[in-house]
C-alpha positions in Angstrom: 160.1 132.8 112.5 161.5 129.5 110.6 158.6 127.5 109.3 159.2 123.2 108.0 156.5 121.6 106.5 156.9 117.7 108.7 154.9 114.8 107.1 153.6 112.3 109.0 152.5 109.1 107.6 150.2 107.2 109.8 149.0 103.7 108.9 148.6 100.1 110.9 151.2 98.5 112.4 152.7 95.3 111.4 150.4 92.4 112.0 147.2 94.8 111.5 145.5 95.4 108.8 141.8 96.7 107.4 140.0 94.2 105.1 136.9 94.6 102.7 133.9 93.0 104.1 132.3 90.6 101.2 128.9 88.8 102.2 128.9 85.5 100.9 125.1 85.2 100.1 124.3 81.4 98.6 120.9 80.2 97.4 117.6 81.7 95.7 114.9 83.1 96.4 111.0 81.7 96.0 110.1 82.2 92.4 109.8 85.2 91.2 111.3 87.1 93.4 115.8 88.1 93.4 118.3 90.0 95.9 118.3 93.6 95.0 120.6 94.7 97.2 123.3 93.2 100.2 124.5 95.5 102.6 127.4 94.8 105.1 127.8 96.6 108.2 130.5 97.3 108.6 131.8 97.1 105.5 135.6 97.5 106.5 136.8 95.4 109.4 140.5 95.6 110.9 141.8 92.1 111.3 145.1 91.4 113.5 147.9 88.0 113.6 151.1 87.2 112.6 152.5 89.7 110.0 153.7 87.2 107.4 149.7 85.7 107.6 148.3 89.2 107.1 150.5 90.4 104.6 149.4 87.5 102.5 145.7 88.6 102.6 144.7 89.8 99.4 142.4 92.7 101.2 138.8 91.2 100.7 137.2 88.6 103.8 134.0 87.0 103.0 130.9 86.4 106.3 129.5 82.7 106.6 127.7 81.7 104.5 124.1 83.1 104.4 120.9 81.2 103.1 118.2 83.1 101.2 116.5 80.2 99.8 112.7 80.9 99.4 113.1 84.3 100.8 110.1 86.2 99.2 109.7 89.8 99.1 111.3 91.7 102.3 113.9 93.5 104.1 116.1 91.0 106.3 118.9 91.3 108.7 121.5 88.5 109.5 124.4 88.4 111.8 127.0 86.8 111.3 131.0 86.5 111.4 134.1 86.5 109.0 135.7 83.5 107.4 139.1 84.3 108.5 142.2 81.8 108.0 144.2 80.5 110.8 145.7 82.9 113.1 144.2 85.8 112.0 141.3 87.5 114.1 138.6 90.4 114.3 140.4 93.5 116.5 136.6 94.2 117.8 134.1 91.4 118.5 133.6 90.5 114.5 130.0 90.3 114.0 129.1 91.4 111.1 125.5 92.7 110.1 124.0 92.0 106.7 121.4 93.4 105.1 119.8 91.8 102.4 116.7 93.6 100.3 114.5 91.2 98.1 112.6 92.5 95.6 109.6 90.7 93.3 111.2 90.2 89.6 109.3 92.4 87.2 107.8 91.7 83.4 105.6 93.0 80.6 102.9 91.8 79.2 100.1 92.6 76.6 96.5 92.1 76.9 93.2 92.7 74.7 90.6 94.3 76.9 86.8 95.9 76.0 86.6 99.1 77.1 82.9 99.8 79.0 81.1 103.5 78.9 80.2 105.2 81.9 79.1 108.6 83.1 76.0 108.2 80.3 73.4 110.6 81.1 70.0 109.0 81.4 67.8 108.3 77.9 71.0 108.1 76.6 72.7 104.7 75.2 76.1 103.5 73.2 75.7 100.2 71.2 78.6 97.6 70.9 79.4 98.9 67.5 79.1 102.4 68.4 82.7 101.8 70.0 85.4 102.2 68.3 87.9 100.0 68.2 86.0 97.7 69.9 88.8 96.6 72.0 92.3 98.5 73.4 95.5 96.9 73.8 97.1 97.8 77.4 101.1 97.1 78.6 101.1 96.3 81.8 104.2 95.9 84.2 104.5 94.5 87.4 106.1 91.6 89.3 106.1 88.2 87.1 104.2 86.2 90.0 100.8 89.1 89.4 101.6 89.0 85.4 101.7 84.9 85.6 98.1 84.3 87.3 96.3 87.5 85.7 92.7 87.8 85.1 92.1 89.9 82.3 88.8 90.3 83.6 90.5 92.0 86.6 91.6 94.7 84.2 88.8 97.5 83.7 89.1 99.8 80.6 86.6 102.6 80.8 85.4 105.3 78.5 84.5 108.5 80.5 81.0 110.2 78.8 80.5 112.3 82.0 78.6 115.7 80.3 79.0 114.3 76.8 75.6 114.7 74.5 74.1 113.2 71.4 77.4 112.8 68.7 80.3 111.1 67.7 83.5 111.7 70.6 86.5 110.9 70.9 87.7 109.6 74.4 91.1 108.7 76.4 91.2 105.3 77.6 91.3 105.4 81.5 92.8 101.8 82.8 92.6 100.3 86.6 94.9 97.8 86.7 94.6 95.0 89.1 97.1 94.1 92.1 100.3 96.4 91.7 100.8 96.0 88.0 100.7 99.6 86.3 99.3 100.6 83.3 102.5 101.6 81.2 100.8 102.5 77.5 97.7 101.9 75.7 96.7 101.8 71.9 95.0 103.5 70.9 95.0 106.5 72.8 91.4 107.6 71.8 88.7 105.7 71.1 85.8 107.0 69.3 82.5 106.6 70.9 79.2 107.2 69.4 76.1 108.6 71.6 72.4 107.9 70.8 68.8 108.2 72.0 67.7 105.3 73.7 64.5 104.2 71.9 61.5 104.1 73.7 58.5 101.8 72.6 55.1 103.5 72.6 51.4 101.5 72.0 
């Protein structure tokens, strides 16, 4: 049996035609914060008029306009339709679902904090100078807003002695950062921390 390969080329017919949806996203955001992501949906949409019009279209279409002006952080959804020139129109109903992310703009920034000793077993003691260095420096990241209105008081810096004796040690830093800023180095790594008797006074 005789076998022809036939092929078919499909496409739209005159006056149709698919166009690239573009969201046309104008203002800013509260400060601190910027638009991460924008999502169309859908983001191709088949247009139909007069085939001279179409042809002409140089295969993108933009929404309306949308306003994120002192948006803060969040996930939002907008509906809205094409800018499409004159005789030209959506072959479905044309609305257009945007999705628009915004996200809190993130920083680094370095601060001087003095560690404090816990876990010390009772009669036992660590002096001010018995810590050395005597202050860490910690990176933190986060978003700008938390960096901006920081309390380094907020940021806790403690030496674990947990089951440590009389002696010289050296212990990791552990850092609680405040808010959702994270910890992202510290230096020094160790810090050396001296143990002694707590002195008693007897009559």
């Amino acid at each position: 049996m005789d076998q022809a390969a036939v092929q078919i080329e499909i496409g739209l017919r005159p006056g149709y035609r698919d166009l690239i949806v573009s969201a046309d996203v104008q203002g800013e955001p509260a400060a601190g914060y910027w638009v991460s992501s924008i999502t169309p949906e859908p983001a191709l949409m088949t247009v139909v008029g007069q085939p001279e019009v179409i042809s002409a279209l140089n295969g993108i279409v933009a929404t309306e306009p949308i306003d994120v002006s002192n948006l803060s952080e969040g996930e939002f959804t907008r509906a809205t339709r094409l800018q499409l020139p004159e005789g030209v129109s959506p072959l479905n109903e044309g609305i257009v679902q945007v999705r628009i992310k915004i996200e809190p703009q993130t920083s680094s920034k370095r601060v001087s904090v003095r560690p404090i000793v816990t876990g010390l077993q009772p009669g036992l003691v660590v002096s001010d100078t018995a810590i050395i260095p005597s202050e860490v420096t910690v990176l933190l990241k986060g978003p700008i807003t938390e960096l901006e209105n920081l309390d380094l008081e907020e940021v806790l810096v403690t030496l674990d002695v947990t089951e440590r004796g009389l002696g010289t040690h050296l212990i990791t830093p552990i850092v609680q950062p405040p808010g959702t800023l994270v910890a992202d180095s510290i230096n020094p790594e160790l810090v050396e921390v001296t143990i002694t008797e707590e002195a008693i006074n007897r009559q």
